[in-house]
N, C-alpha and C positions, 0 to 999 in steps of 0.2 A: 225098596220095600213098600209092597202097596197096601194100605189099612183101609181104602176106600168102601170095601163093604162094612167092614164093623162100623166107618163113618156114617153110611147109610142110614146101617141099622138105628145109631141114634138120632140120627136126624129125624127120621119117620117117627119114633115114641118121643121126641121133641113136639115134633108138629100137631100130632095125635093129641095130646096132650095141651096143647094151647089150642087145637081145635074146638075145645071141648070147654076151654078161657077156664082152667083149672087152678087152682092156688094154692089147696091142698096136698102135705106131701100123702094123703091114702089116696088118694085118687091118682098118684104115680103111680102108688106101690099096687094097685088095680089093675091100673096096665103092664107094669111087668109081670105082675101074675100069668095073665090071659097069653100074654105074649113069648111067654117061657125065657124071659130075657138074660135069666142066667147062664144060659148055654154060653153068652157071649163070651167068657174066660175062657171055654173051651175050645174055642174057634180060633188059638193062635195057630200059628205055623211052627211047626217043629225044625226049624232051624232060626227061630227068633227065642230071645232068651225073655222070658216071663216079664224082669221088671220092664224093660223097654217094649213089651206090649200091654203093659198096664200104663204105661205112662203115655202110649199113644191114645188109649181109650180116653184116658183124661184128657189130654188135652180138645179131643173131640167134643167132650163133653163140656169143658170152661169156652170151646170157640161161640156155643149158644148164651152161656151167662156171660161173656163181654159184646156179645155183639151189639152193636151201635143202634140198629132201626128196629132191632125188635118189641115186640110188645112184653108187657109185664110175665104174661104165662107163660112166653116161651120163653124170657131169661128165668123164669121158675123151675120152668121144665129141666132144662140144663143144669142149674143146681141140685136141680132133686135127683137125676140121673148120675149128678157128680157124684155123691153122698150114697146113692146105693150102688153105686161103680166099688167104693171105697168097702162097704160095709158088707159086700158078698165074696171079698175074695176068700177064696177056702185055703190062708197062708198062717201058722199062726202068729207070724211078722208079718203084718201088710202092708205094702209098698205108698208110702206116702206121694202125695198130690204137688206135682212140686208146680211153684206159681211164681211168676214173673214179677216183675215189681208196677208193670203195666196191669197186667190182670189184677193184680190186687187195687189198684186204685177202680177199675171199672168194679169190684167186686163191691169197696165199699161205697159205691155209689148205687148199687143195686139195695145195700143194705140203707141205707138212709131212703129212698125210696119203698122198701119193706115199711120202715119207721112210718112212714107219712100213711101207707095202708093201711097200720096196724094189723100187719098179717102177722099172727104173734108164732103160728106154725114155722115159717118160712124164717124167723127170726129166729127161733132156737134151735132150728138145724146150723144154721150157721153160727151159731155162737157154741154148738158142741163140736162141732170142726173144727173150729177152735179152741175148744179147751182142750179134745184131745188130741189135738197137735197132728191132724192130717196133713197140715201143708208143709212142704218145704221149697222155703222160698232162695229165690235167685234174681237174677238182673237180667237175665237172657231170656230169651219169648222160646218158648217150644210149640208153638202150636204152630200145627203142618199146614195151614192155610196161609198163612203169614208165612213161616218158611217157603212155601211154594209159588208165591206173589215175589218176597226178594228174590229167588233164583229164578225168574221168569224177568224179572229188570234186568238182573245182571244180565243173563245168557241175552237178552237185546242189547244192552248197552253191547257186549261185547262183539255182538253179530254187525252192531253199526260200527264198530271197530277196525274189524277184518274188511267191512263196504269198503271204507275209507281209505282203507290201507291198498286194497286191491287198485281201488280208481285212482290213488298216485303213483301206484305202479305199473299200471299200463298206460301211463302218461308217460314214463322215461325210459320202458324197458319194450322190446318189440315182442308184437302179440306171440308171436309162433314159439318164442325163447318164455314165455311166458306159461301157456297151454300146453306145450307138451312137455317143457322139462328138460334138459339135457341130462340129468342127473339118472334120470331113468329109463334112457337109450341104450340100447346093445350095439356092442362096438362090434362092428366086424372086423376080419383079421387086414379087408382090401384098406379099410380106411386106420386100421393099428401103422400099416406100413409107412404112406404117404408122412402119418405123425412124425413115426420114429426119427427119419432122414431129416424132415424137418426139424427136430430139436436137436438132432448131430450137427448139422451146417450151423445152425443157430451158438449149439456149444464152443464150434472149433472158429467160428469167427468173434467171440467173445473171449476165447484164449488169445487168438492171434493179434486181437485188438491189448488187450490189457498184458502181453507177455513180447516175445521180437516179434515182428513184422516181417523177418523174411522164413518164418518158419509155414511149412507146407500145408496146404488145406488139409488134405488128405490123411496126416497122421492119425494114428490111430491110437487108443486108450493104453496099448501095452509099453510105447514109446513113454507115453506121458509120465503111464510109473514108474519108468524104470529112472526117468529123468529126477522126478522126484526121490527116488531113493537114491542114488548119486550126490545129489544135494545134501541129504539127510547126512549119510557118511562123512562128506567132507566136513559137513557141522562137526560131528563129531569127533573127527582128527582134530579138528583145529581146539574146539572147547579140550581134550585132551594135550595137545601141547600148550594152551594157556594154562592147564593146572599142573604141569610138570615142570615148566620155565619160574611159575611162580615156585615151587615147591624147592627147587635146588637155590631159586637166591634166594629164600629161606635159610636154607641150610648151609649157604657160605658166609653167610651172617656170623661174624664173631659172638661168642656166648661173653653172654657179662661174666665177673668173675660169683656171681650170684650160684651160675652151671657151674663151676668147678667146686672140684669136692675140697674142705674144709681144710687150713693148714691143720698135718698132724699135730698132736700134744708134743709136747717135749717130755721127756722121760720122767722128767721130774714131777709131768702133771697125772699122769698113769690113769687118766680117766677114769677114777673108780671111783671120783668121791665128789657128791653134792656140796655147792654150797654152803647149806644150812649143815651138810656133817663137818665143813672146815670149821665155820664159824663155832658150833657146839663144842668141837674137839680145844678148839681155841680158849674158851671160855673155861673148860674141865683145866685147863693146863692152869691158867694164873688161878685157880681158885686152891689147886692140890698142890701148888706153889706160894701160896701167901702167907706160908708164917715161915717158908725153910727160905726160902727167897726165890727169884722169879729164875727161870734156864732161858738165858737170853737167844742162845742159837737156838733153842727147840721151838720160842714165840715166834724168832725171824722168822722160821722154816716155812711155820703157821702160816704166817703171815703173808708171807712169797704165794702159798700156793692158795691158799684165798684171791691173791690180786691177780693171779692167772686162771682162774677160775672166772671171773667177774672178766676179764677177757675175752675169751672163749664166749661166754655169753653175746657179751656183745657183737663178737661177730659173724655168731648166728642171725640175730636180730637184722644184724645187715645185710644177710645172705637172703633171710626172706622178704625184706626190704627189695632186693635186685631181682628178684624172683618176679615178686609183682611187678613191677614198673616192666621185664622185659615181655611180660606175659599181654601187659598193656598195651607197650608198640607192637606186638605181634598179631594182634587181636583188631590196633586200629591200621 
């Protein structure tokens, strides 16, 4: 993006203006009159957006009030141009002056110099700029003169970069592979040919070297797959009868008695009845017996099929007991 005429433009009512060892801001506002200097807002380009060509004009405008060798009028001038940059935008938000933390120290050294003039004009322009908060300040420099000084180092630094680089490489690399590039050569088909054969002889004696030695130069790629899938097949017979050999002495493997199903009940345990219903039934009997007196064969009975019950139990317990442990050698 180029600003360099609007840059112009204020450099010459900069100049005009210190020509004339001006110090007053009417004697700006004089020459922007004559000079019809508000047009310049309408001088953007229609594909830049407003605030970043207000903020070019400023920075244009503070690169005369930092600059270093200039005389009193012309860092005047640059301010006073700052200030009617600022106070003619036709926004009715207008785009604050944003200022470096550099500019701002050269800013207040222009104002201590104002101080020692007793320019009292030049002092309460700047002390209404800030009161009503034109600036917005940052740590980064926007002014395009400086930006265009560092990217004029760099792009050197980097051109003595690429010097350097070249001159160690046409130190180890020969010039012709150098200037013209293989990379963007047209192959023709006489020189595709010679390649090809050459990287076949190359393939089949890198087989012949790393696989037999009495196999034939000559073979060809349809050989080699089919070889390869022969191979494959035979893997996979074999991986197949290793999981079928393991899988039958598996299964001739005697089961614990953990696998076999549970001895029956004996008639007399008729599996219908929990524990805690022997025990409860047990309990009902001596209490609905304690004053007629106790029915000994009907407690025994109780009693029998409780301690076969509490049996049974148990040898569940051990069933799942043999269960794990056969699950465990099976496993390791």
């Amino acid at each position: 993006m180029d600003f360099s005429a609007s840059a112009l433009d204020i450099e010459e009512l900069v100049a005009a203006f210190a020509e004339m060892e001006g110090t007053e801001l009417d004697q700006m506002k004089e020459l922007w009159r004559t000079r019809n200097f508000s047009f310049i807002h309408e001088a953007r380009p229609k594909d830049i957006i407003p605030s970043f060509y207000a903020q070019a004009l400023f920075s244009s405008a503070l690169s005369h009030v930092v600059a270093e060798d200039a005389s009193l009028s012309w860092k005047l001038g640059g301010l006073y141009v700052l200030y009617i940059l600022h106070e003619t935008q036709a926004l009715e938000e207008r785009y604050k002056i944003y200022l470096a933390l550099e500019e701002l120290e050269a800013l207040i050294s222009l104002v201590r110099l104002i101080k020692q003039r007793r320019l009292a004009v030049a002092f309460k322009v700047v002390q209404r700029m800030f009161d009503e908060q034109m600036f917005l300040f940052g740590s980064v420099s926007a002014n395009q003169k400086r930006i265009a000084s560092c990217m004029d180092k760099v792009a050197h630094q980097a051109a003595l970069s690429v010097q350097q680089a070249r001159s160690r490489l046409l130190a180890n690399v020969p010039a012709r592979e150098h200037v013209e590039g293989q990379l963007v050569q047209d192959l023709e088909l006489d020189a595709l040919a010679p390649l090809t054969s050459d990287y076949a002889a190359a393939r089949n004696r890198a087989l012949r070297l790393a696989g037999d030695s009495n196999r034939p130069a000559g073979e060809d790629d349809a050989n080699e797959v089919r070889d390869a899938l022969r191979e494959a097949q035979a893997w996979d017979v074999q991986k197949s009868g290793i999981l079928t050999s393991a899988a039958e002495s598996s299964s001739k493997r005697p089961l614990p008695t953990a696998f076999r199903r549970p001895p029956a009940p004996k008639q007399a345990r008729r599996g219908r009845k929990t524990i805690e219903e022997y025990e409860r039934e047990l309990r009902q009997h001596r209490e609905a017996h304690r004053t007629e007196g106790p029915d000994a064969e009907y407690e025994k009975e109780l009693e029998e099929e409780l301690d076969r019950a509490l049996e049974i139990v148990d040898d569940v317990e051990l069933w799942k007991t043999e269960i794990v442990q056969y699950v465990g050698d099976v496993i390791a």
